[in-house]
C-alpha positions as CSV (number, residue, x, y, z in Angstrom):
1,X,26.4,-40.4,-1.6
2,X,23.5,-38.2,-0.7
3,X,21.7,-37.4,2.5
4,X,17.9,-36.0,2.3
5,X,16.2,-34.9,5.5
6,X,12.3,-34.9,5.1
7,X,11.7,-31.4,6.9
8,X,8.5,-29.2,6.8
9,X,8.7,-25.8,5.2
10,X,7.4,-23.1,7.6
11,X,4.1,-21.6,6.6
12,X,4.0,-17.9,7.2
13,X,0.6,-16.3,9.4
14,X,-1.9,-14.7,7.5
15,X,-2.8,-11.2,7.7
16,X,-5.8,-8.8,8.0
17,X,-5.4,-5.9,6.4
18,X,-7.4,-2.5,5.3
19,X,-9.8,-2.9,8.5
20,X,-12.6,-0.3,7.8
21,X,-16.3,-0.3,9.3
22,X,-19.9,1.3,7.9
23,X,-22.2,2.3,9.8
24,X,-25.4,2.1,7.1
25,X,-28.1,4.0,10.1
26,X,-26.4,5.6,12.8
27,X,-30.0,7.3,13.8
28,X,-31.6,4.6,15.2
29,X,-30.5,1.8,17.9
30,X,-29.5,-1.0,17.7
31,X,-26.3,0.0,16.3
32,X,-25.1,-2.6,13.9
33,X,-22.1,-1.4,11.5
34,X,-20.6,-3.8,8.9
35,X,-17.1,-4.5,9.6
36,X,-14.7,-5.4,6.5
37,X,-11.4,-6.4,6.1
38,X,-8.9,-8.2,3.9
39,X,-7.6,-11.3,4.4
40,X,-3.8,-12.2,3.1
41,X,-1.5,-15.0,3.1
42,X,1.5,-15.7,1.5
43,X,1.1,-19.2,0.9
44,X,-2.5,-18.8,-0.3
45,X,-4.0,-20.6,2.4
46,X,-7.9,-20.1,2.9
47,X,-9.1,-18.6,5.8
48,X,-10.5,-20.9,8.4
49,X,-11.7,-18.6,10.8
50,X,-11.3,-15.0,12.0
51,X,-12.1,-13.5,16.2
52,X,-13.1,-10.2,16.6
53,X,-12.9,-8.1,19.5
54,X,-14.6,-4.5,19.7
55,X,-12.6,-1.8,21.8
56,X,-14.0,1.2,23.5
57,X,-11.8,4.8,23.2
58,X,-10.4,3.8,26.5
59,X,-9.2,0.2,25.4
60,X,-11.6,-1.7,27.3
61,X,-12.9,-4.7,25.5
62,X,-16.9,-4.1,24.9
63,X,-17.5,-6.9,22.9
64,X,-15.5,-10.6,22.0
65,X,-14.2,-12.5,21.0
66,X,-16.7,-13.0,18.5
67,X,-15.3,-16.1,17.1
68,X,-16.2,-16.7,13.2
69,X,-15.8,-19.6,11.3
70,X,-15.9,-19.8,7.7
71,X,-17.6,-22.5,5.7
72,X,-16.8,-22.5,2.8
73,X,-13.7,-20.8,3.6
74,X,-12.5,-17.8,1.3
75,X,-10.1,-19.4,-1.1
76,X,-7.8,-17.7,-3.2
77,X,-4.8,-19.9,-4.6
78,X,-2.3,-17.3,-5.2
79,X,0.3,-16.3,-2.5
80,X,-0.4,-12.7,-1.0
81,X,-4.0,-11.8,-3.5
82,X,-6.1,-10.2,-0.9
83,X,-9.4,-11.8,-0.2
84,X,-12.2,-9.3,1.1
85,X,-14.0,-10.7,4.1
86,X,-17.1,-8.8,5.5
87,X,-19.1,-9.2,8.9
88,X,-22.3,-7.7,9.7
89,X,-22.5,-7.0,13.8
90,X,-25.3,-7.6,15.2
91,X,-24.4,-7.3,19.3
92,X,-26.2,-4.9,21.3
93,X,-22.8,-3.5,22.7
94,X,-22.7,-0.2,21.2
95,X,-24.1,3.0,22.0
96,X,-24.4,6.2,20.1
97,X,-22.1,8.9,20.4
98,X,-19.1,6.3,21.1
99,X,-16.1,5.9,19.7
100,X,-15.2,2.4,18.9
101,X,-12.0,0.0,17.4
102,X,-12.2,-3.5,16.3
103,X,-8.8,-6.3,16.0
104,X,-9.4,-9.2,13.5
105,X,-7.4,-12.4,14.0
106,X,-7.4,-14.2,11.0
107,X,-6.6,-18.2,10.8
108,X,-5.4,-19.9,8.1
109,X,-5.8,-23.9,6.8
110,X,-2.3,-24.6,8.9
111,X,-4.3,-22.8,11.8
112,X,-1.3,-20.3,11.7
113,X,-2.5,-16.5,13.1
């Protein structure tokens, strides 16, 4: 005699990793840098959609959520392969001589962040 239970496995959040920026012209306004990052999951979920927020040096949100969704979503069947993701800011937000931080929250297909 055996007894099955029909349970869901638990799917593990994604992860954003290796956050880096590049700022291409830093000499003229507006200033627009290219954000990057990449994307993990264990499962190898794609990514669904990613929010950014931009930070001054005193913590103080300047800019976000800038919410992202990604059609076609960056697909990479194998668990944990790192998928790189780029984003090309085009607020109005920054000013010269600032120092800035960005935070990435990355969804996957189970919505998981």
């Amino acid at each position: 005699y055996r007894v099955y239970a029909l349970i869901s496995l638990p799917n593990a959040p994604p992860v954003a990793v290796s956050l880096a920026s590049n700022f291409l012209d830093r000499c003229a306004a507006p200033f627009t840098p290219v954000l990057t990052f990449m994307y993990k999951d264990s499962e190898g979920d794609p990514l669904e959609l990613y929010i950014i927020n931009i930070y001054d040096s005193t913590g103080t949100l300047v800019d976000g959520p800038i919410i992202v969704d990604t059609d076609p979503a960056p697909y990479d069947p194998l668990p944990n392969q790192e998928i790189p993701v780029t984003y090309a800011y085009s607020g109005s937000a920054l000013q010269y001589g600032n120092v800035y931080y960005f935070t990435v929250e990355v969804r996957d297909a189970a919505h998981l962040n």
